[in-house]
DRENSEPA-623769 format. One record per residue (C-alpha): x, y, z; residue number from 1. Coordinates in steps of 0.5 Angstrom, whole numbers. Layout:
// DRENSEPA-623769
((X,Y,Z),NUM);
...
***
This chain:
// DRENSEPA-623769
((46,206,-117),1);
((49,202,-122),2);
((43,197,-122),3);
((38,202,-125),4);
((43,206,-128),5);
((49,204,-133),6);
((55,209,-133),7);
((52,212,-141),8);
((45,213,-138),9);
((47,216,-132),10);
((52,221,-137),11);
((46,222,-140),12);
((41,224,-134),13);
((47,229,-132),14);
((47,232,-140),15);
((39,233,-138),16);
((36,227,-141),17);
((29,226,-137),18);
((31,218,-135),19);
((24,213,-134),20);
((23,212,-127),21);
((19,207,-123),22);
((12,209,-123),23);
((10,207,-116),24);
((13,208,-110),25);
((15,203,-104),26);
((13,206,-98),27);
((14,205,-90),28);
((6,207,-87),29);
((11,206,-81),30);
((15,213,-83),31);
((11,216,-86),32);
((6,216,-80),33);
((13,218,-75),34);
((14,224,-78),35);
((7,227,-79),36);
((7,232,-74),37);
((13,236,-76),38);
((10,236,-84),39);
((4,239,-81),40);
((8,244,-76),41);
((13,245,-83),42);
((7,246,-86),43);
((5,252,-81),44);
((11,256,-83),45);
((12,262,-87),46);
((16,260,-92),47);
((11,253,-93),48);
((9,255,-100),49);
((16,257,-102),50);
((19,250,-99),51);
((14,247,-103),52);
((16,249,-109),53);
((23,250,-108),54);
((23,242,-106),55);
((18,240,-113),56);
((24,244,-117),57);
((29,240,-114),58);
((26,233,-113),59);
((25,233,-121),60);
((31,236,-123),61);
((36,234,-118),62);
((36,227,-116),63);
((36,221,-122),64);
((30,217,-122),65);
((27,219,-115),66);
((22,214,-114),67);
((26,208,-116),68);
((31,211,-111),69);
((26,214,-106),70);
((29,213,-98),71);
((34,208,-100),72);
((39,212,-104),73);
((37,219,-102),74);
((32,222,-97),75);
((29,228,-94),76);
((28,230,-87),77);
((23,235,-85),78);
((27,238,-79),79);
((32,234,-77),80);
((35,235,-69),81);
((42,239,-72),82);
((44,244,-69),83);
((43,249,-75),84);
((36,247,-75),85);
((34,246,-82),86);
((28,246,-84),87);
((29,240,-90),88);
((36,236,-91),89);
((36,233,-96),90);
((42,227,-96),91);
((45,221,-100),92);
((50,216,-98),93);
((53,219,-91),94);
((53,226,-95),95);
((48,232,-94),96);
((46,235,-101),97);
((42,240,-100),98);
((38,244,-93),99);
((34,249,-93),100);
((34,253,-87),101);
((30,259,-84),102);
((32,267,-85),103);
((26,270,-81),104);
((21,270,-85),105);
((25,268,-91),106);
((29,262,-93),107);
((37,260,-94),108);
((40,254,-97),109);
((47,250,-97),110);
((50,246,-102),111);
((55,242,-102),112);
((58,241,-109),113);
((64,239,-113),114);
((69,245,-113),115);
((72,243,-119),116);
((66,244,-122),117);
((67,251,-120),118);
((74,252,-122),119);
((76,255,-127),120);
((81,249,-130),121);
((77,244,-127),122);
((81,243,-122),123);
((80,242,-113),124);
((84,247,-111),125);
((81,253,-108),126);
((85,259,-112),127);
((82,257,-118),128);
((75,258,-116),129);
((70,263,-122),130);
((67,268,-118),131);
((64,271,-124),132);
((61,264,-125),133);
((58,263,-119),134);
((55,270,-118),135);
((53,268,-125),136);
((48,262,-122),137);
((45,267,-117),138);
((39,272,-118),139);
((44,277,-114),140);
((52,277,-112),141);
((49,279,-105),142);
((46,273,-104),143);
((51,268,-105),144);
((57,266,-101),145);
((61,260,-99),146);
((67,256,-96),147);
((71,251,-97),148);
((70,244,-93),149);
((76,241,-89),150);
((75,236,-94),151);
((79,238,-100),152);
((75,238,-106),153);
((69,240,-103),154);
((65,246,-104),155);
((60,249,-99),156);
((55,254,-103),157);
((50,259,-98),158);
((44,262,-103),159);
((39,266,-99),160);
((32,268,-101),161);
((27,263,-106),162);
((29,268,-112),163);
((36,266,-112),164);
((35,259,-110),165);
((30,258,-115),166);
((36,261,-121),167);
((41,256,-117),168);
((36,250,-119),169);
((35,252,-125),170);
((42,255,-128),171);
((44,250,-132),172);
((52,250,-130),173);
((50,249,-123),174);
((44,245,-125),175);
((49,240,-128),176);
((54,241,-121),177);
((49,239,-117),178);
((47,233,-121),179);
((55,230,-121),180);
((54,232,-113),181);
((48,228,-112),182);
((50,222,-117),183);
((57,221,-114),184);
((54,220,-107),185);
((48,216,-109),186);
((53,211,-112),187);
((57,210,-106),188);
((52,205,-104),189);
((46,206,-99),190);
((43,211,-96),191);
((46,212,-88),192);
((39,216,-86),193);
((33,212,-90),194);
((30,211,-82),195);
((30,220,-82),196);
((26,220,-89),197);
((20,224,-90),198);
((15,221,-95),199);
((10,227,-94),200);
((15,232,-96),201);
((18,227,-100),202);
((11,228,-103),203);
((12,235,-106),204);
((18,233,-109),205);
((15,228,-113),206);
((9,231,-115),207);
((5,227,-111),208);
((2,233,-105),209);
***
């Protein structure tokens, strides 16, 4: 990420700056054609509408410079062969970074952030964790749960329901959090699933449906 962005710039973009982006986009017609036929059964969904507008907040607030790094250092899957079946995955490096899965008619999402971003010291260690932060980052308490990763340091956020996911985005401790995630992981070097990425729903997360 280092190419496109020095340390001060992307400091700058985790504060909130708005970063020029490139103004076209590199585009694999192979890709997009590829996976097509599971845009258009997503599209089909219930929560489609939901989907769309929840990947639109993401895709402007939550990835540096999205069309410079487009497939290469992030992507998205439209639903990936997993076990959870998700519905959209978003990922960097070998790192999933955000999924949002079906709840019935409805939708959950899985973050996976920095515990120290969480802590009441900024430190990794689990007994640290502020609760009454994270419950603040949510629409309601009830909708947020979470766990511990294997790997230390690592927090697993569960959101369920669009209102809640949509305040996770835009609360700006979260926001930020989110930010860090992502940019640590966009800077461990290429992304490990460009042949998996949806240029159709990468549409919607940049503007361009």
């Amino acid at each position: 990420m280092r190419q496109f962005l020095d340390d001060e710039q992307q400091r700058r973009w985790l504060d909130g700056v708005t970063l020029e982006d490139a103004p076209e986009r590199k585009e694999s017609l192979e890709l997009r054609f590829k996976y097509s036929n599971r845009f258009q059964k997503l599209l089909r969904r219930p929560q489609a509408d939901e989907i769309c507008d929840l990947l639109h907040i993401y895709g402007e607030h939550c990835i540096p410079i999205p069309r410079k790094t487009e497939r290469y250092y992030w992507s998205v899957s439209c639903l990936p062969s997993t076990n959870d079946k998700p519905l959209i995955r978003v990922n960097a490096s070998w790192m999933e970074l955000f999924t949002l899965l079906s709840d019935g008619d409805g939708l959950r999402s899985r973050f996976i952030l920095h515990l120290s971003d969480f802590t009441t010291d900024g430190s990794p260690e689990p007994d640290h964790l502020d609760q009454v932060l994270l419950e603040e980052c949510v629409g309601r308490p009830e909708d947020l749960s979470y766990a511990f990763w294997r790997t230390p340091g690592i927090l697993i956020i569960k959101v369920s329901g669009a209102p809640s996911i949509r305040a996770f985005l835009s609360h700006p401790h979260s926001l930020r959090a989110i930010r860090n995630f992502n940019l640590t992981h966009m800077n461990r070097g290429r992304n490990a699933y460009q042949a998996s990425h949806s240029y159709s729903v990468a549409d919607y997360m940049l503007g361009e449906e």
